[in-house]
Steps between C-alpha positions, in 0.01 A plus 500: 500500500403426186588184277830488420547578084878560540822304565562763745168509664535152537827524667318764742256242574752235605708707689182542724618336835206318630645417881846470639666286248267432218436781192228443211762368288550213698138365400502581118711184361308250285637202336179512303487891379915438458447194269227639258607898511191615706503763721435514901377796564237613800155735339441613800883558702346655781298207627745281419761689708288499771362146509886390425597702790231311783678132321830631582432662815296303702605157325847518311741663730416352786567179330825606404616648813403163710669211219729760273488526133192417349487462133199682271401191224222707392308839602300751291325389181270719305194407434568479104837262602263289741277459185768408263665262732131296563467461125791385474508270761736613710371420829320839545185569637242612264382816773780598742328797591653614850752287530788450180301776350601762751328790369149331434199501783357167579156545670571871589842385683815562408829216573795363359684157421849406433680150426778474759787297644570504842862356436559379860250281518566415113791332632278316773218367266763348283584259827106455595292593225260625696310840475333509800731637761545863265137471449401499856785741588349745294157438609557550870703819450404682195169709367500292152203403286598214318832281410527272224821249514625314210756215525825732308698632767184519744413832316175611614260784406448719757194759513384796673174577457266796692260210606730207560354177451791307669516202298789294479540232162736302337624279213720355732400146737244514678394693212170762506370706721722481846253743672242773489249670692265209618712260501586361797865513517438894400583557854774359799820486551746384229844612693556132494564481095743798544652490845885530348412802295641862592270750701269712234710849466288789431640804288 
């Protein structure tokens, strides 16, 4: 597919259903290209299509089918947007090669970010303010590469990534890295932090 240069080959492009319940259009919002009148639009569709639909596959939906609605804060930005948004200071990363930037290698490997809400636990973190029980949820049942939670909401980004580094930070208490690979909490048994949640449903 080429690069969309039409409003209707732009519509084509979001009506592209990426799993179950999530279509292209779902990850092409911006506050940031809304505000200054920039455009959001993928150079390359076809990798983004297909790295967008590993993040909803393997990671999105069976989120949503174990804790319900999950809400998208932010998904696909092109590499122009990331670029504005950094000089601009809008809490972009300068490269987001393979992972907002959906339809840009990183290393030779493709993946895929988005900011989301997981609004059941939203409700939770609100009482505890702690992270940690999602994060370690997630990490004992899911094929991610990275999360990154921020104290609004307990939105997190969420990456797939070919090579999965399996990192887990946050800007949330304790705040930094919560694990990687040599760590030595990388590894055990965490059922403890999330022993009231609901059984992982796969779609």
């Amino acid at each position: 597919m080429k690069k969309p240069q039409t409003v209707e080959s732009l519509e084509n492009l979001g009506r592209i259903r990426l799993s179950k319940n999530f279509f292209f259009r779902d990850f092409l919002y911006s506050e940031v290209a809304n505000f200054y009148g920039k455009s959001n639009i993928p150079d390359n569709p076809d990798l983004a299509i297909e790295a967008g639909k590993r993040l909803c596959e393997e990671l999105l939906e069976p989120l949503q089918a174990t804790f319900g609605r999950i809400t998208i804060r932010s998904g696909y930005r092109s590499k122009e947007l990331n670029l504005f948004c950094n000089e601009k200071g809008h809490n972009c990363g300068k490269d987001n090669a393979a992972s907002h930037t959906w339809d840009e290698l990183y290393e030779g490997k493709m993946g895929a970010m988005t900011c989301i809400v997981v609004n059941w636990y939203s409700d939770r973190y609100e009482q505890t303010g702690d992270f940690r029980p999602l994060a370690w949820w997630i990490h004992d049942h899911l094929p991610y590469s990275s999360m990154y939670f921020f104290p609004k909401l307990c939105a997190f980004n969420l990456g797939w990534y070919e090579q999965p580094s399996r990192r887990i930070d946050s800007y949330i208490s304790p705040k930094g890295c919560l694990t990687k690979p040599g760590m030595d909490n990388h590894t055990g048994d965490y059922s403890k932090w999330y022993k009231d949640f609901p059984k992982l449903i796969s779609i």
